[in-house]
mmJSON file of the N, C-alpha and C atoms, coordinates in Angstrom:
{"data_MODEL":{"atom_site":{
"group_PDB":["ATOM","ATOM","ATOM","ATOM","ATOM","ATOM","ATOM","ATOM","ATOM","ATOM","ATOM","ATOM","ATOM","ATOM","ATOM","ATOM","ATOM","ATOM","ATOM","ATOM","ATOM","ATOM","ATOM","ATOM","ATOM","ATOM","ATOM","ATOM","ATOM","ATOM","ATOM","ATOM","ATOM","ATOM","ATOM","ATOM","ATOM","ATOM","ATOM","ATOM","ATOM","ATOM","ATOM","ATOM","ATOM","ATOM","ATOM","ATOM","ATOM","ATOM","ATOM","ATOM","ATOM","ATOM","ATOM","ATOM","ATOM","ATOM","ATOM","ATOM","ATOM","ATOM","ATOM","ATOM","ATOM","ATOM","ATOM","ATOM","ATOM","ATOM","ATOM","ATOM","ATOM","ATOM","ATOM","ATOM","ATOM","ATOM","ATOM","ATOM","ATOM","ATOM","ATOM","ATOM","ATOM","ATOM","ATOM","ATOM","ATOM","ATOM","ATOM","ATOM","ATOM","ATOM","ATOM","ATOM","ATOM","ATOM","ATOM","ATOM","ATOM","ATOM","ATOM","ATOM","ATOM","ATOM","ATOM","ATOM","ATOM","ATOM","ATOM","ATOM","ATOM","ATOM","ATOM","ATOM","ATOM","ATOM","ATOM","ATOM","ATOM","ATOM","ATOM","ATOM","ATOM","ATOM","ATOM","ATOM","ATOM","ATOM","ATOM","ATOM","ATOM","ATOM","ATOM","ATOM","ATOM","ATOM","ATOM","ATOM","ATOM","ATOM","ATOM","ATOM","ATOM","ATOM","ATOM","ATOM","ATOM","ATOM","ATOM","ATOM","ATOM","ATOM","ATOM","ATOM","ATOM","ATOM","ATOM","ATOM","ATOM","ATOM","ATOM","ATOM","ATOM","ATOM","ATOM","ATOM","ATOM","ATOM","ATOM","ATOM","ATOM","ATOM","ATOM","ATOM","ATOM","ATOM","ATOM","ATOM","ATOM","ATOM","ATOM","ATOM","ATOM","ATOM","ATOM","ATOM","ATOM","ATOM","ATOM","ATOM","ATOM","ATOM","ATOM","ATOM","ATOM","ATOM","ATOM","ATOM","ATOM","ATOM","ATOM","ATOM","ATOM","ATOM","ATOM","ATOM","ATOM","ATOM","ATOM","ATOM","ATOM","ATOM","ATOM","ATOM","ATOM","ATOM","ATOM","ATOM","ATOM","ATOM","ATOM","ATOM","ATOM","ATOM","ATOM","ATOM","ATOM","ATOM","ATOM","ATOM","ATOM","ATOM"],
"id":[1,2,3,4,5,6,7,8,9,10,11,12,13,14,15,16,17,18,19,20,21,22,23,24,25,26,27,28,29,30,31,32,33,34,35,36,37,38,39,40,41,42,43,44,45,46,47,48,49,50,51,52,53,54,55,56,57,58,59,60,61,62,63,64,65,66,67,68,69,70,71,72,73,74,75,76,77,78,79,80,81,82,83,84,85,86,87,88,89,90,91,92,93,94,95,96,97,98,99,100,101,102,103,104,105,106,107,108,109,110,111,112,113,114,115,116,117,118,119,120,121,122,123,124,125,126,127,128,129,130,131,132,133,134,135,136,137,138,139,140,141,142,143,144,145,146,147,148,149,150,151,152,153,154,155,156,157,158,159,160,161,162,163,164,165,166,167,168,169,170,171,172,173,174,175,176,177,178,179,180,181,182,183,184,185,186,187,188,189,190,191,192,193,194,195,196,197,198,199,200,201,202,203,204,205,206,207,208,209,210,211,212,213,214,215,216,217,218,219,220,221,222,223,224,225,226,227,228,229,230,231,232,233,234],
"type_symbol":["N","C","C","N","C","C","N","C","C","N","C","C","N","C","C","N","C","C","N","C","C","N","C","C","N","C","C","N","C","C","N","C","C","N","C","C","N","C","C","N","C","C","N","C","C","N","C","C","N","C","C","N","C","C","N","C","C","N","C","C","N","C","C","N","C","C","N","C","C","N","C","C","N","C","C","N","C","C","N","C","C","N","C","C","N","C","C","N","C","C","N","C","C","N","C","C","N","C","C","N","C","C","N","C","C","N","C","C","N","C","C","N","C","C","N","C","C","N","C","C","N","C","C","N","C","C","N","C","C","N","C","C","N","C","C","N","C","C","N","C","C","N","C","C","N","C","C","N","C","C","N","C","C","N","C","C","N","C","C","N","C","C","N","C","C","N","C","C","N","C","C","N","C","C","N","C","C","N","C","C","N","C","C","N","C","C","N","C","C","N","C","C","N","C","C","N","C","C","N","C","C","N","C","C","N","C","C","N","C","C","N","C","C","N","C","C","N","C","C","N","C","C","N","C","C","N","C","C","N","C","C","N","C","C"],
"label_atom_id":["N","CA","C","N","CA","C","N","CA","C","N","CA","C","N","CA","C","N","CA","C","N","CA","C","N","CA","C","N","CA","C","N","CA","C","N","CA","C","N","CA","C","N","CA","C","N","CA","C","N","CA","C","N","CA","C","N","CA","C","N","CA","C","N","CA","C","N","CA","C","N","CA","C","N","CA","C","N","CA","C","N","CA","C","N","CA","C","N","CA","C","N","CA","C","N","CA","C","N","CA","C","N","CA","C","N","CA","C","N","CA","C","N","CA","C","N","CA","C","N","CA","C","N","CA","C","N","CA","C","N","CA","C","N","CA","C","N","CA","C","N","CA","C","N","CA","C","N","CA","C","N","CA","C","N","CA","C","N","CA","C","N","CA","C","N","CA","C","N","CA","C","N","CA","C","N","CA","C","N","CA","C","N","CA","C","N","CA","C","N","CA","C","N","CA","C","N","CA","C","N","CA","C","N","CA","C","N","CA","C","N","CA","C","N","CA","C","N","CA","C","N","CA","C","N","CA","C","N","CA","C","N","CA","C","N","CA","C","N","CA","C","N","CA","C","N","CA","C","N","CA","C","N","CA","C","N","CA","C","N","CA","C","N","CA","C","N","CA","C","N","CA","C"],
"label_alt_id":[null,null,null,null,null,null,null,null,null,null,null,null,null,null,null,null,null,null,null,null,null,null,null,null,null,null,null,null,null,null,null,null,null,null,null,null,null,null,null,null,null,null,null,null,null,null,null,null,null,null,null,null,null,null,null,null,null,null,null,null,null,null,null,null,null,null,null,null,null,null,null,null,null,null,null,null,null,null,null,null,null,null,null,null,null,null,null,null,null,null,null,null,null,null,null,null,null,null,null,null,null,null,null,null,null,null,null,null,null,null,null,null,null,null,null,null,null,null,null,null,null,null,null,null,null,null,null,null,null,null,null,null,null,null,null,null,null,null,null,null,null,null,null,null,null,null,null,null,null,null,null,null,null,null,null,null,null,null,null,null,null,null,null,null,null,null,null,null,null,null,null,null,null,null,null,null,null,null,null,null,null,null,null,null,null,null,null,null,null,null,null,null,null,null,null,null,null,null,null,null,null,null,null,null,null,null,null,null,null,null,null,null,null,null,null,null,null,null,null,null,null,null,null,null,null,null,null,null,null,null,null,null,null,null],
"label_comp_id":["UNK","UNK","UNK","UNK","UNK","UNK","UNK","UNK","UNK","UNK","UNK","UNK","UNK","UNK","UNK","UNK","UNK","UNK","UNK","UNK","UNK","UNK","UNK","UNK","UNK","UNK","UNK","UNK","UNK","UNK","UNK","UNK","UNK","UNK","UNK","UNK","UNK","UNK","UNK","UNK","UNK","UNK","UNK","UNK","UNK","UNK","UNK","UNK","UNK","UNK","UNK","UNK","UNK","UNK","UNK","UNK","UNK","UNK","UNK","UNK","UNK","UNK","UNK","UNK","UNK","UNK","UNK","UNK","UNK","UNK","UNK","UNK","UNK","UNK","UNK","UNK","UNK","UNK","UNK","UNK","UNK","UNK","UNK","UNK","UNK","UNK","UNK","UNK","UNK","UNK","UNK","UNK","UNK","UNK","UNK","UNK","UNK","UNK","UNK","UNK","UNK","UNK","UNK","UNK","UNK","UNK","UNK","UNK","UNK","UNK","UNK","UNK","UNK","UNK","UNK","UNK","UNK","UNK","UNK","UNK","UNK","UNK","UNK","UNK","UNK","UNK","UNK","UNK","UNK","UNK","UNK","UNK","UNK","UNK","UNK","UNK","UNK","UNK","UNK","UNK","UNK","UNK","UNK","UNK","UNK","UNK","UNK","UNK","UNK","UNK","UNK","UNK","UNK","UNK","UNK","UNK","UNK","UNK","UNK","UNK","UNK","UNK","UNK","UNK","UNK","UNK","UNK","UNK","UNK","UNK","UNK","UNK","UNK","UNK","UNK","UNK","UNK","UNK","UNK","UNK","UNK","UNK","UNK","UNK","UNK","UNK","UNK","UNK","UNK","UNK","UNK","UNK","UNK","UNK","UNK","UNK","UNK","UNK","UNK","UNK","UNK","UNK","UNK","UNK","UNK","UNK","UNK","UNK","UNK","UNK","UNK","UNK","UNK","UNK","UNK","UNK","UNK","UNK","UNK","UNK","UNK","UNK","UNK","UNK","UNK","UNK","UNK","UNK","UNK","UNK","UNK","UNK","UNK","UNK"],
"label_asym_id":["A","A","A","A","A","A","A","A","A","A","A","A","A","A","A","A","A","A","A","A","A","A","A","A","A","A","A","A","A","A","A","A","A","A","A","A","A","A","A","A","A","A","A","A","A","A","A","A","A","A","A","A","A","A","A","A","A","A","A","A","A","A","A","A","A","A","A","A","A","A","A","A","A","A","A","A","A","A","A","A","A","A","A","A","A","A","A","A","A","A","A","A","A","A","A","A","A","A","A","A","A","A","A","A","A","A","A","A","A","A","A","A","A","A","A","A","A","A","A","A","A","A","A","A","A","A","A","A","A","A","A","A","A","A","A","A","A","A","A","A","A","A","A","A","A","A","A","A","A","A","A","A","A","A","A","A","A","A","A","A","A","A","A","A","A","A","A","A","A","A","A","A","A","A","A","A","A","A","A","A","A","A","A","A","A","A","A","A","A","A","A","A","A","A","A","A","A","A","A","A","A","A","A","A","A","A","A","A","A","A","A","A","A","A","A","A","A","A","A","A","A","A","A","A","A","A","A","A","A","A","A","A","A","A"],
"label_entity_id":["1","1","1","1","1","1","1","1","1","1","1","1","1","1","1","1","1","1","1","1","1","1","1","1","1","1","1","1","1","1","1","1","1","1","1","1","1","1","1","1","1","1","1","1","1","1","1","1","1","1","1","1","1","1","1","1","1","1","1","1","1","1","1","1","1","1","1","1","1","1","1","1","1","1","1","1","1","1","1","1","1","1","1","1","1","1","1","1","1","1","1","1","1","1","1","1","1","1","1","1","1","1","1","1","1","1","1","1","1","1","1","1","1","1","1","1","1","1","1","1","1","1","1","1","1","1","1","1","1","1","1","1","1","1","1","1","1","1","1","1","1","1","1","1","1","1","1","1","1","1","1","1","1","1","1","1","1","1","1","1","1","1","1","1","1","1","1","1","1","1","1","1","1","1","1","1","1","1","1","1","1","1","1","1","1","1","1","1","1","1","1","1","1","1","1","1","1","1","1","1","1","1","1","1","1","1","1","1","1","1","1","1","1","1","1","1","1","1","1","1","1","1","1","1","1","1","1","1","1","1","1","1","1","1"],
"label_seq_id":[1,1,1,2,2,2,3,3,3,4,4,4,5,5,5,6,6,6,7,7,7,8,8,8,9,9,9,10,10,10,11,11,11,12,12,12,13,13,13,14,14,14,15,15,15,16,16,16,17,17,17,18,18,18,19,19,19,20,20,20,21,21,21,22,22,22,23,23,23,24,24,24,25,25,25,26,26,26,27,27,27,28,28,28,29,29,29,30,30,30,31,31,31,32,32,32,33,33,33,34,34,34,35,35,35,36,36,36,37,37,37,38,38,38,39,39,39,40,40,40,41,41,41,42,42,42,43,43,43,44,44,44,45,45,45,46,46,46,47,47,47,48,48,48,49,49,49,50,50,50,51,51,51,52,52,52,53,53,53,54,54,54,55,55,55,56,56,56,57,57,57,58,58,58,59,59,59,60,60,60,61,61,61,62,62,62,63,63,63,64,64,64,65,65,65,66,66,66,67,67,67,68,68,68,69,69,69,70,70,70,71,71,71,72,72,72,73,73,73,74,74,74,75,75,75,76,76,76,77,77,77,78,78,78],
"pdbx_PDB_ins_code":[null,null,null,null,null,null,null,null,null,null,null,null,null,null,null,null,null,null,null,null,null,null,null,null,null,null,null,null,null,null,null,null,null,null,null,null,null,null,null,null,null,null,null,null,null,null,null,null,null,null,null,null,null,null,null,null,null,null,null,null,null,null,null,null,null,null,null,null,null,null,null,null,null,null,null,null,null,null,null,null,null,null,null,null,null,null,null,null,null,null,null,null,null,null,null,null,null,null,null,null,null,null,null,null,null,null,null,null,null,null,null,null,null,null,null,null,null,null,null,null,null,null,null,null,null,null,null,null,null,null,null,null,null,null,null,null,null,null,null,null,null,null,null,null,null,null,null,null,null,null,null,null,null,null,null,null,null,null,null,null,null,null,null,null,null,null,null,null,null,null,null,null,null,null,null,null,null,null,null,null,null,null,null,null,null,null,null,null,null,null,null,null,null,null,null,null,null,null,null,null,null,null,null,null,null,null,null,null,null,null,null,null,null,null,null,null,null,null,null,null,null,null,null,null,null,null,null,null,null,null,null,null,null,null],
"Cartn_x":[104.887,104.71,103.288,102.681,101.395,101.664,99.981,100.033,100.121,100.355,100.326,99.018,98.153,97.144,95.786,94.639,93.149,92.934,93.063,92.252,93.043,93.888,95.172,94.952,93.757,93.696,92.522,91.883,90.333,89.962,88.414,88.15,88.746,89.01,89.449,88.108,87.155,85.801,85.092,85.068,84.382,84.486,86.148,87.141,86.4,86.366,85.679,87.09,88.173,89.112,90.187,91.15,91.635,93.172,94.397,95.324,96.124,96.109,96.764,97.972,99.056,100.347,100.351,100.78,101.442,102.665,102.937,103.924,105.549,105.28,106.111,106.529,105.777,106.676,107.886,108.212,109.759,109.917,109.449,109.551,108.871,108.45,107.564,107.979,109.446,109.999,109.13,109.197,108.352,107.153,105.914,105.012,105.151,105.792,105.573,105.557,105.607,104.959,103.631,102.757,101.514,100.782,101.317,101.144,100.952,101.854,102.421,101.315,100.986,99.769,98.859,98.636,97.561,96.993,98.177,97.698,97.666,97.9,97.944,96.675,96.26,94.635,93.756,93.987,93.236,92.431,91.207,90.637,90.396,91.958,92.27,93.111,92.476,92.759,93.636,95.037,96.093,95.72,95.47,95.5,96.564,96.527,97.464,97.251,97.743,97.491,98.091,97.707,98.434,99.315,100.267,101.807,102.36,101.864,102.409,101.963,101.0,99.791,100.887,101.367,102.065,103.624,104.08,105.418,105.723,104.405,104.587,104.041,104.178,104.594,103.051,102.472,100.834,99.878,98.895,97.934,96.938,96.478,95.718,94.05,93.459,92.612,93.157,94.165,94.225,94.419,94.104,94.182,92.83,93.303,92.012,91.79,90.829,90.474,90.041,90.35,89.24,89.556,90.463,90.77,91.016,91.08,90.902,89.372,89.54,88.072,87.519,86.051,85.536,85.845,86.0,86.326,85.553,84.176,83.625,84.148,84.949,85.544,85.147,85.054,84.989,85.762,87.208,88.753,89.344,90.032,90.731,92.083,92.957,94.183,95.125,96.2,97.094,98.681],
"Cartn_y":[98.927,100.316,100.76,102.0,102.289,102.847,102.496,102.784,104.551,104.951,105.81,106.615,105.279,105.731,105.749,106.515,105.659,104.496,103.818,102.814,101.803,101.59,100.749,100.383,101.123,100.551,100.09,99.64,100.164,101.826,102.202,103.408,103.651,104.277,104.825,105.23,105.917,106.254,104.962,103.772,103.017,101.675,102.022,100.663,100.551,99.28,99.39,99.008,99.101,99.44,99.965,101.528,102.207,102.23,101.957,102.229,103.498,104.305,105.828,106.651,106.479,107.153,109.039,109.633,110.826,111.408,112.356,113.425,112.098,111.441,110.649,109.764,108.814,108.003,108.848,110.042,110.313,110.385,109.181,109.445,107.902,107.906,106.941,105.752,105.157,103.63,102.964,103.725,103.376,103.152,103.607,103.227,101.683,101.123,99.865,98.988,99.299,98.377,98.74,100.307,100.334,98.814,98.929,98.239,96.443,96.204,95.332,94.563,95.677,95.727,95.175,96.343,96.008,94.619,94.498,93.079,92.128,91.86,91.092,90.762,91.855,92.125,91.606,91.818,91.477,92.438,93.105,94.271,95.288,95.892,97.279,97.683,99.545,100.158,101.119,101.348,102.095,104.106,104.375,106.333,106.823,108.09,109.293,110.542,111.078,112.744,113.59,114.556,115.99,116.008,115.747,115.618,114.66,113.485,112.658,113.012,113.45,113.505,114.889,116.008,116.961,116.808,115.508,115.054,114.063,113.84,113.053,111.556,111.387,109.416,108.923,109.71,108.983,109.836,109.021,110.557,110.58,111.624,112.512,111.755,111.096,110.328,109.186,108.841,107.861,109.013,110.723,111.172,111.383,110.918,110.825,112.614,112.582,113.627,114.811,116.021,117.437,117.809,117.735,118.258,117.038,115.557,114.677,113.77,112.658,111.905,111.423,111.902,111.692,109.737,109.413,108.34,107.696,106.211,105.916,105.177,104.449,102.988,102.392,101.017,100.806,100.524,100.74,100.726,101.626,102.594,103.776,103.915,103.784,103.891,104.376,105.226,106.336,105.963],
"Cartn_z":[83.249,83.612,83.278,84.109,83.58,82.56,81.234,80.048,80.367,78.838,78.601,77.934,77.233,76.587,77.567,77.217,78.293,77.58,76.521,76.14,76.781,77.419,77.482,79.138,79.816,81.406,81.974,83.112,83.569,83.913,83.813,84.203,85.311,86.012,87.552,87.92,87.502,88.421,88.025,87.666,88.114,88.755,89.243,89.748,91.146,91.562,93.209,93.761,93.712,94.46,93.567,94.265,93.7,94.754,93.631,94.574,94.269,94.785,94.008,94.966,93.94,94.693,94.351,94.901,94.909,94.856,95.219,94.68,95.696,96.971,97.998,96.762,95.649,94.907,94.545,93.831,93.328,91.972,91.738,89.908,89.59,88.588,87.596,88.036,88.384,88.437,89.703,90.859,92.033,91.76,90.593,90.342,90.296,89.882,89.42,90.75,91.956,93.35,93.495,93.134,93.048,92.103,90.657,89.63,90.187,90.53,91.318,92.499,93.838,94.203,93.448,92.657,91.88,91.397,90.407,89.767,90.961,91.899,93.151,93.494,94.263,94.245,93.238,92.626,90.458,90.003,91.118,91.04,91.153,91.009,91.574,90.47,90.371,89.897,90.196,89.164,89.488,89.582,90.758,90.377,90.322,90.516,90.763,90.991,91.945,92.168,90.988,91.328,90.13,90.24,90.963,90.914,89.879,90.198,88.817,87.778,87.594,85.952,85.662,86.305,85.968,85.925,86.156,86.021,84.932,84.021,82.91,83.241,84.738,85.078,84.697,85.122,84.226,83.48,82.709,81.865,82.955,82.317,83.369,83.499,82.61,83.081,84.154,84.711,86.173,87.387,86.941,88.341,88.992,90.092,91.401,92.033,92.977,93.287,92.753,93.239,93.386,91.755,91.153,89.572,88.912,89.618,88.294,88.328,88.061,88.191,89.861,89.957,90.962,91.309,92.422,92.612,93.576,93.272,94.746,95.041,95.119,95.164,96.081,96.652,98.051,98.817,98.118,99.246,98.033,98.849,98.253,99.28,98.889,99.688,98.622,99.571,98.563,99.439],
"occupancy":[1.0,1.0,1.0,1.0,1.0,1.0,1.0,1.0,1.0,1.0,1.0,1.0,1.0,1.0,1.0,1.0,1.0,1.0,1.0,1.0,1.0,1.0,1.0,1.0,1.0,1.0,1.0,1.0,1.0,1.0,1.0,1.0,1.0,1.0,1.0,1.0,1.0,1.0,1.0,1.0,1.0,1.0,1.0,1.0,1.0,1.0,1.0,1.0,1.0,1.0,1.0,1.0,1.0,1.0,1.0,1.0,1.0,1.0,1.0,1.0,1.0,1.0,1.0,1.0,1.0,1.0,1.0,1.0,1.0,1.0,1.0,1.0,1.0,1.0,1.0,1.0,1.0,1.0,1.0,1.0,1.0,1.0,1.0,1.0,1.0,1.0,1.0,1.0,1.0,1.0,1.0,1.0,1.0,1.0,1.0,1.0,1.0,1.0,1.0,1.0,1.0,1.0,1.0,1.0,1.0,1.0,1.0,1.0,1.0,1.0,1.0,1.0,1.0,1.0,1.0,1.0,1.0,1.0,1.0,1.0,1.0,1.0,1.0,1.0,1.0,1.0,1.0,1.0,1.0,1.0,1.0,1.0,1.0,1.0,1.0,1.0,1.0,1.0,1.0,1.0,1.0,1.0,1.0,1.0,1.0,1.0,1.0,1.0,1.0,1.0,1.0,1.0,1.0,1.0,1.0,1.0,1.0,1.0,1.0,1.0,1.0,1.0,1.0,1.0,1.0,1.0,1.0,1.0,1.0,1.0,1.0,1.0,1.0,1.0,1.0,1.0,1.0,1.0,1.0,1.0,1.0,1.0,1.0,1.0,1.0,1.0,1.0,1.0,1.0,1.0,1.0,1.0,1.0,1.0,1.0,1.0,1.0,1.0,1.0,1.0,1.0,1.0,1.0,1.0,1.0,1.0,1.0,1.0,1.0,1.0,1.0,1.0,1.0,1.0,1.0,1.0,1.0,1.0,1.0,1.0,1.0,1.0,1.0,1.0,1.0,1.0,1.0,1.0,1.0,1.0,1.0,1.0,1.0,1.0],
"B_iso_or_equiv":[0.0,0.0,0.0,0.0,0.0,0.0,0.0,0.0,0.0,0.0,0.0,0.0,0.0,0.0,0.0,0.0,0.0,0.0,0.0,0.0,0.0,0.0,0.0,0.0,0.0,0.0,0.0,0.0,0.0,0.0,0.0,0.0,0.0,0.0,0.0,0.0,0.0,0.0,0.0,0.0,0.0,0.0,0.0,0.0,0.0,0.0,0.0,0.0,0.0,0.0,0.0,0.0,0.0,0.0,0.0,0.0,0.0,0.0,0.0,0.0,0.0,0.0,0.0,0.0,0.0,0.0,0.0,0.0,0.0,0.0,0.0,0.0,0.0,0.0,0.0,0.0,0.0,0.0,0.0,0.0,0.0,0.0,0.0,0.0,0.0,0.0,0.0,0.0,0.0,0.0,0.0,0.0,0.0,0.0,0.0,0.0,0.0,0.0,0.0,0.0,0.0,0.0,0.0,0.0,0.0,0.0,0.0,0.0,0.0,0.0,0.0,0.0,0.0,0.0,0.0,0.0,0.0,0.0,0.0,0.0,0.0,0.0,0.0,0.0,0.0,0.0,0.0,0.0,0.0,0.0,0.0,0.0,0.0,0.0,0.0,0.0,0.0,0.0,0.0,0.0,0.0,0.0,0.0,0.0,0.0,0.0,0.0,0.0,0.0,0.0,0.0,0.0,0.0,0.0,0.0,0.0,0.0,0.0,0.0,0.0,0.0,0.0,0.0,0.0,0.0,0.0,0.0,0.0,0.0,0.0,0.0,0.0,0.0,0.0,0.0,0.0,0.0,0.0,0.0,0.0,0.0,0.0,0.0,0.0,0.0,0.0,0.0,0.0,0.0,0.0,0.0,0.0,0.0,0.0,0.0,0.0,0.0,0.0,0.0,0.0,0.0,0.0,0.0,0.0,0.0,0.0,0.0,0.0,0.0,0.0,0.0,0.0,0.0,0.0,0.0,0.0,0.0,0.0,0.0,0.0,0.0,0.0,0.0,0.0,0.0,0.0,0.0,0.0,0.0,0.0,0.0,0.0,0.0,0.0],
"pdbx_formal_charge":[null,null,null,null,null,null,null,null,null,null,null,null,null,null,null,null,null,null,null,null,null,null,null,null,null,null,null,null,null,null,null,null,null,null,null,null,null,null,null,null,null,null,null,null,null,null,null,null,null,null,null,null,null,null,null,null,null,null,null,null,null,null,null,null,null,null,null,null,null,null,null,null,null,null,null,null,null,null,null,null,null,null,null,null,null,null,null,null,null,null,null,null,null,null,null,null,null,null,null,null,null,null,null,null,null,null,null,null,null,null,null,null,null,null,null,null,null,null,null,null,null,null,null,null,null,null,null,null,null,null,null,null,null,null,null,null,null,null,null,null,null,null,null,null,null,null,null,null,null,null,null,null,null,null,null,null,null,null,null,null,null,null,null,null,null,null,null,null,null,null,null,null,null,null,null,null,null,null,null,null,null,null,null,null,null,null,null,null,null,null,null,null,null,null,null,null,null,null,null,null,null,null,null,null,null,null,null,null,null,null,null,null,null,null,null,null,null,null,null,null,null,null,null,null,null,null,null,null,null,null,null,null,null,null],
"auth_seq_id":[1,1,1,2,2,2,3,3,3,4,4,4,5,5,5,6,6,6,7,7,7,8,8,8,9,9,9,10,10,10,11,11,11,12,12,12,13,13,13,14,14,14,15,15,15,16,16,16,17,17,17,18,18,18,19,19,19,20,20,20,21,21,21,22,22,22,23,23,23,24,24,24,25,25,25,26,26,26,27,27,27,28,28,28,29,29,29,30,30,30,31,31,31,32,32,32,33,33,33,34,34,34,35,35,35,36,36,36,37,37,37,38,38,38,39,39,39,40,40,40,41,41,41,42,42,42,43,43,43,44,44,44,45,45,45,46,46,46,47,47,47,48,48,48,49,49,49,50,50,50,51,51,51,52,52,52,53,53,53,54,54,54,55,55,55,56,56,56,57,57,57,58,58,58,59,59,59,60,60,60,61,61,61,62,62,62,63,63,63,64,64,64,65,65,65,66,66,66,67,67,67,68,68,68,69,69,69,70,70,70,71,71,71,72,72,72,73,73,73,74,74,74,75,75,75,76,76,76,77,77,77,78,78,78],
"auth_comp_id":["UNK","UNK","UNK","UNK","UNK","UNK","UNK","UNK","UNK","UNK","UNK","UNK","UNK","UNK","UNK","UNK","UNK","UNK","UNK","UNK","UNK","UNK","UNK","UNK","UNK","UNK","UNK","UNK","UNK","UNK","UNK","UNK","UNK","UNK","UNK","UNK","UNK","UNK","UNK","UNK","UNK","UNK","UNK","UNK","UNK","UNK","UNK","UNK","UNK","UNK","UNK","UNK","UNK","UNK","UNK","UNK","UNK","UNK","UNK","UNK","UNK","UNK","UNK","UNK","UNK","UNK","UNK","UNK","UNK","UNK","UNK","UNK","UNK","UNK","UNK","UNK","UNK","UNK","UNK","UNK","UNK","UNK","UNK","UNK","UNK","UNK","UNK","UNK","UNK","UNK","UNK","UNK","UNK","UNK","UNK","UNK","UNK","UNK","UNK","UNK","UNK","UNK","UNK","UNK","UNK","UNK","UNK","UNK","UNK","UNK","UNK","UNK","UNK","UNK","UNK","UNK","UNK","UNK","UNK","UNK","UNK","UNK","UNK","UNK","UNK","UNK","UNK","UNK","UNK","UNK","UNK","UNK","UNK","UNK","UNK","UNK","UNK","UNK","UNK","UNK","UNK","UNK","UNK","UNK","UNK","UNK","UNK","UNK","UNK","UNK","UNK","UNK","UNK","UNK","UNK","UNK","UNK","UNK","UNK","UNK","UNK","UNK","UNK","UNK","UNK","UNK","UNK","UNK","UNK","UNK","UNK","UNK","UNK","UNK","UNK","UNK","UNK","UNK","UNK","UNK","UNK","UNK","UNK","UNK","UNK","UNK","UNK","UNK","UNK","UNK","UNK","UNK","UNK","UNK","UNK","UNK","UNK","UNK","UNK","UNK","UNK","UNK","UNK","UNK","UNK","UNK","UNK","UNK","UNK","UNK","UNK","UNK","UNK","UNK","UNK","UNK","UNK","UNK","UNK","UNK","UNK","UNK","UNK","UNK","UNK","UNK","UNK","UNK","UNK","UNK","UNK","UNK","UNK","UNK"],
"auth_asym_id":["A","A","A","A","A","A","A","A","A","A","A","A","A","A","A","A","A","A","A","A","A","A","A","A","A","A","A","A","A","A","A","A","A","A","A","A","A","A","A","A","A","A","A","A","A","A","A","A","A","A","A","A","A","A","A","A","A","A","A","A","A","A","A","A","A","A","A","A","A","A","A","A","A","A","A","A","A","A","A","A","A","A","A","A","A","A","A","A","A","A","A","A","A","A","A","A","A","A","A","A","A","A","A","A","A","A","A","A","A","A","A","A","A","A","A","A","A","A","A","A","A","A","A","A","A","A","A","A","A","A","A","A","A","A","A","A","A","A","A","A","A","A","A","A","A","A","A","A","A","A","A","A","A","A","A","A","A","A","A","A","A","A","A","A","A","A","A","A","A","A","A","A","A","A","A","A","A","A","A","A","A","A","A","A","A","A","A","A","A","A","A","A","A","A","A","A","A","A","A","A","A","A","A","A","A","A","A","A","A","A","A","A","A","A","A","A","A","A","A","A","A","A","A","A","A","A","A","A","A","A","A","A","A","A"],
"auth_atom_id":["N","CA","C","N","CA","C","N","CA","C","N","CA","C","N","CA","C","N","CA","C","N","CA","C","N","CA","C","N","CA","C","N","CA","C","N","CA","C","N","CA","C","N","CA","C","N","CA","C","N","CA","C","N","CA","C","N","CA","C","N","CA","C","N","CA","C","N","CA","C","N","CA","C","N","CA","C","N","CA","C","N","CA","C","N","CA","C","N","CA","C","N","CA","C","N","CA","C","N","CA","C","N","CA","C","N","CA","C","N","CA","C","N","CA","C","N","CA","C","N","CA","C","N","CA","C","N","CA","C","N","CA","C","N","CA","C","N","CA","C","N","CA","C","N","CA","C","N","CA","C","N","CA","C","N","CA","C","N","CA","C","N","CA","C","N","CA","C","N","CA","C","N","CA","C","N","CA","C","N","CA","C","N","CA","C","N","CA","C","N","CA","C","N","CA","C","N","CA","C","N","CA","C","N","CA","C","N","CA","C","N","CA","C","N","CA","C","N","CA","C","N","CA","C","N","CA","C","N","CA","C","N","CA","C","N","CA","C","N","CA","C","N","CA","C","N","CA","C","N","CA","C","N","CA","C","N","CA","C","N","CA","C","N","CA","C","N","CA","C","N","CA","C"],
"pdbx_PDB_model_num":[1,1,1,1,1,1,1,1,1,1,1,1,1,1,1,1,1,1,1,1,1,1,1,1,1,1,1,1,1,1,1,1,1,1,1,1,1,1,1,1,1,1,1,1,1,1,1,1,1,1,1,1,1,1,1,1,1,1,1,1,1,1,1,1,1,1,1,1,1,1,1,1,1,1,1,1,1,1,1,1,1,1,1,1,1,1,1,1,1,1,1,1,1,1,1,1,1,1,1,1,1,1,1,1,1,1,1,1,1,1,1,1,1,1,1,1,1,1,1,1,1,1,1,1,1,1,1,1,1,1,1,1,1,1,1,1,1,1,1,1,1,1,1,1,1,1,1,1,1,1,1,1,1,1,1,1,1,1,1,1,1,1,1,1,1,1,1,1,1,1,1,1,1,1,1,1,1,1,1,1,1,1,1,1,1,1,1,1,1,1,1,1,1,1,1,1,1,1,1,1,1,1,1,1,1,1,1,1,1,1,1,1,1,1,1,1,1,1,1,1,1,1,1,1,1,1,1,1,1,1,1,1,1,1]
}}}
C-alpha cells in the first residue's frame, strides 16, 4: 500500500514519470493497481488528486496539481 510517511517514497515533483489516480479509484484498496503499475515500469511515481489526500488514502505530499506539488514529468497519466 502507499506509505503513509514522505520519507517512505520518491519526490512526486521530481519523478520523470507520474502515475496519479483520483476521486474514480473509490477507496485506498484500488490504489494498489496504480502501485502495481508502478513498480512494473520501475520509474514511476505514485500521485493523487485532493480527493484522495482528503479521504485519508494518501499524504498530501503525493498530491499532483493546482493545490498539491507542481509536476514536470515526462509521462503523466491519471
Amino acid at each position: 500500500m502507499i506509505p503513509k510517511s514522505k520519507s517512505d517514497h520518491p519526490d512526486l515533483g521530481a519523478a520523470s514519470i507520474v502515475i496519479s489516480g483520483g476521486h474514480g479509484m473509490k477507496n485506498g484498496e484500488h490504489l494498489v493497481s496504480l502501485e502495481t503499475l508502478a513498480e512494473k515500469i520501475g520509474d514511476a511515481v505514485v500521485g493523487a488528486s485532493l480527493a484522495l489526500v482528503d479521504a485519508g488514502f494518501v499524504p498530501n505530499d503525493l498530491q499532483a496539481g493546482q493545490m498539491g506539488k507542481v509536476v514536470a514529468s515526462d509521462l503523466y497519466t491519471a
